[in-house]
C-alpha positions in Angstrom: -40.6 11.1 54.1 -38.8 12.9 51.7 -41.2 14.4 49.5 -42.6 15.5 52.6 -40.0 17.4 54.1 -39.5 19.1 50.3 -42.8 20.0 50.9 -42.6 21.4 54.0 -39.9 22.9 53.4 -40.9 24.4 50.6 -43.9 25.8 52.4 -42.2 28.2 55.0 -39.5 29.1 52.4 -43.0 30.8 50.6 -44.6 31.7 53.5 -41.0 33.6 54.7 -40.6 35.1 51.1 -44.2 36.1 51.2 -44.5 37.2 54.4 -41.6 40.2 53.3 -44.6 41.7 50.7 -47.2 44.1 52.4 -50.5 44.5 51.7 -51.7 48.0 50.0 -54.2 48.1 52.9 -52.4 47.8 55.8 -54.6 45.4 57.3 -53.6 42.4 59.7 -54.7 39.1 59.1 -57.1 39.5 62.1 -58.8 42.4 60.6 -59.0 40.3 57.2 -60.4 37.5 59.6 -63.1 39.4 60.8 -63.8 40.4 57.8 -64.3 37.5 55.9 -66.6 36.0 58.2 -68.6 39.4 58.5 -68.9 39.4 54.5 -70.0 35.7 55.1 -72.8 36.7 57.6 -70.9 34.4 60.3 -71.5 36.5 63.6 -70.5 33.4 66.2 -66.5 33.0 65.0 -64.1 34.5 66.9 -60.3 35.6 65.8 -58.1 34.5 68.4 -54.2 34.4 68.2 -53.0 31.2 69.6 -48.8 30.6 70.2 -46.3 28.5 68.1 -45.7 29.4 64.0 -48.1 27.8 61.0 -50.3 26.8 63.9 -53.2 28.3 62.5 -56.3 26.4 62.3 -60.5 26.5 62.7 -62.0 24.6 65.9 -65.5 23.7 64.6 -65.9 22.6 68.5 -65.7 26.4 70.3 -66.0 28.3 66.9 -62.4 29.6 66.5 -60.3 31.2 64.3 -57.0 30.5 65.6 -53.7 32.3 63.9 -50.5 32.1 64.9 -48.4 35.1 65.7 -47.3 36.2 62.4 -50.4 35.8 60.9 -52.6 37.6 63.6 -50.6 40.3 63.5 -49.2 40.1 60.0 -49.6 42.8 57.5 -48.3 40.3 54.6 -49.3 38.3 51.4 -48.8 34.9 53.7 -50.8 36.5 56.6 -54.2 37.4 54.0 -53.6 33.6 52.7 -53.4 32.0 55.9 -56.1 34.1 57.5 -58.9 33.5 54.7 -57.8 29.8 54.6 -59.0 29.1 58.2 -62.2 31.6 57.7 -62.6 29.3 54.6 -63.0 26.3 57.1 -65.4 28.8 59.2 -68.0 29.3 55.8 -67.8 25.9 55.1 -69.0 24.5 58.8 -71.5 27.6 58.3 -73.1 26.2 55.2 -72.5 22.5 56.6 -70.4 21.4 54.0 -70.9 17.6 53.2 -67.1 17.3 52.9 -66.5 18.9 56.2 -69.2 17.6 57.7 -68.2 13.6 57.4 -64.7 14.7 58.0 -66.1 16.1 61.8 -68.0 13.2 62.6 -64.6 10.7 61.6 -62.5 12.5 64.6 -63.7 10.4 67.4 -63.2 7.3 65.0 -59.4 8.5 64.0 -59.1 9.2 67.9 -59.7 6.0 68.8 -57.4 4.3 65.8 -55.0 6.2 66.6 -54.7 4.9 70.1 -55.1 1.4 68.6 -52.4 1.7 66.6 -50.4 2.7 69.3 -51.0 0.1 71.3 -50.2 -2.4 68.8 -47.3 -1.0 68.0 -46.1 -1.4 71.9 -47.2 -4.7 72.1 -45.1 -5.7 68.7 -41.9 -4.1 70.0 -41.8 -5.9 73.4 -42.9 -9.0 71.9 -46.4 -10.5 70.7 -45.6 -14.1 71.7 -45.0 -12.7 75.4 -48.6 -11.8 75.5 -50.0 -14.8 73.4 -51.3 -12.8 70.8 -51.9 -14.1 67.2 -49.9 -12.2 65.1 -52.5 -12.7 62.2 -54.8 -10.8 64.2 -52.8 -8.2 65.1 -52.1 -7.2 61.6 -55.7 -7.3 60.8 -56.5 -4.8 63.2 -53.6 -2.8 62.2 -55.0 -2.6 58.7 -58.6 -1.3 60.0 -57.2 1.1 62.1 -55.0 2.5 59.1 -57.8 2.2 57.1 -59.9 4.7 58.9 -56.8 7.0 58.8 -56.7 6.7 55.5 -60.3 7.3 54.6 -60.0 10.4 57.0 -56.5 11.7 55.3 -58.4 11.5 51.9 -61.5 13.5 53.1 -59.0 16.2 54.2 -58.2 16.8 50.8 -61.2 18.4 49.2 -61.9 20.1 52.5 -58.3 21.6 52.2 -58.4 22.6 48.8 -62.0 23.8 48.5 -61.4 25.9 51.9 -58.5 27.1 50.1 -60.5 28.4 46.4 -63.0 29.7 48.9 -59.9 32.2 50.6 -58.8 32.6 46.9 -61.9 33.7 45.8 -63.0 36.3 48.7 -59.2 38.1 48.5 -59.8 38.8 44.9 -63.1 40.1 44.9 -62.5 42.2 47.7 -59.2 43.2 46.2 -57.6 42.9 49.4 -54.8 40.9 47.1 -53.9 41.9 43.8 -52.3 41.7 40.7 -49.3 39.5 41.4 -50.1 39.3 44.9 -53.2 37.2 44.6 -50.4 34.9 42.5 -48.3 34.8 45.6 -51.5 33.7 47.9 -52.1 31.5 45.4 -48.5 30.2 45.6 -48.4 29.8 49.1 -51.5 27.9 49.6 -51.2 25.5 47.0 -48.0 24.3 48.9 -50.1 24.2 52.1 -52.9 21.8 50.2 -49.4 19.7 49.0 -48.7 18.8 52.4 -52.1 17.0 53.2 -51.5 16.2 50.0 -48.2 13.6 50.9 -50.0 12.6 54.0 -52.7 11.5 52.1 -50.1 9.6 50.1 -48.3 8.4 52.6 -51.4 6.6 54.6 -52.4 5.2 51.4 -48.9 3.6 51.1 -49.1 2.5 54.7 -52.2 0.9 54.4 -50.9 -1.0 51.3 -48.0 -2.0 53.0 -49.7 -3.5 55.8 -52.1 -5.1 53.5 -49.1 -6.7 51.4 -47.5 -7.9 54.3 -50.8 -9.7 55.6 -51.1 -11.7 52.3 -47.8 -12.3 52.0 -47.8 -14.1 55.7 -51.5 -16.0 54.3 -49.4 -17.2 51.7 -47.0 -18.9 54.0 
């Protein structure tokens, strides 16, 4: 939990500091939106500014940009990042990519586990032996449900950071960022891939955890 609030933490301290440097070329991170995914040849993604701050993020399911406030409007370093991440996420759905792809078709599963977890969870604070459950069992199903978090926490990662050399990529050839600016997008995303990076971490722990503490109770 710590490293994860450094990380945070240290993620809006650079999107702040980066968000102070403008961009040569005026343009918002809507216009660098739409221009991504025109460059791309992607004519059915639309650029939509949604409320709330880093709450940007592609919906594969209505085809949507979606950038928060600052971003949408943004004339910054942190809004060109931000803006190419999410169109990143828009090529790769585009060119079906494998990683994305499998990562899609696990939301229903992670859905579901979630709400399993949940559930468990209730049941173990007001008391398993009230509903005659086997705590064995209970663990058990605990650990498959984490497990499918897990496996969807990891697939996140190469999605993150290959949406991420994909936004990299496109600012500097378009020379939209440059110079020491394309060091500060650089910056700013690699602390954005860091967080998914500590969840991915952090479910793997969990799941070890869980997994430790079913063994140990076989033991007894």
């Amino acid at each position: 939990m710590g490293v994860g609030y450094f990380v945070q933490w240290q993620l809006k301290k650079r999107f702040t500091l980066y968000g102070e440097v403008l961009l040569p070329s005026g343009m918002t991170g809507r216009q660098i939106a739409e221009r991504m995914l025109a460059d791309y040849g992607i004519n059915d993604v639309r650029v939509i500014s949604v409320p709330g701050s880093l709450s940007d993020h592609y919906n594969p399911a209505d085809k949507t940009v979606n950038l928060s406030p600052e971003v949408y409007s943004g004339q910054s370093v942190s809004a060109a990042a931000v803006a190419a991440h999410e169109c990143g996420h828009a090529v790769q759905h585009a060119t079906a990519y494998a990683w994305l792809t499998m990562r899609s078709k696990m939301v229903p599963m992670v859905n579901f586990s979630s709400q399993i977890m949940n559930a468990l969870f209730l049941l173990s604070i007001l008391g398993v032996a009230a509903f005659q459950w086997n705590y064995g069992l209970m663990i058990q199903l605990i650990i498959a449900a984490q497990a499918i978090l897990t496996v969807f926490a990891l697939i996140t990662l190469p999605v993150e950071y290959d949406a991420s050399n994909r936004a990299l990529v496109w600012l500097e050839r378009t020379s939209i960022t440059v110079g020491m600016q394309q060091d500060q997008a650089k910056d700013a995303l690699k602390w954005a891939a860091r967080t998914y990076l500590v969840a991915a971490i952090a479910s793997v722990t969990q799941l070890v955890y869980y997994i430790m503490l079913y063994m140990g109770r076989s033991d007894d």
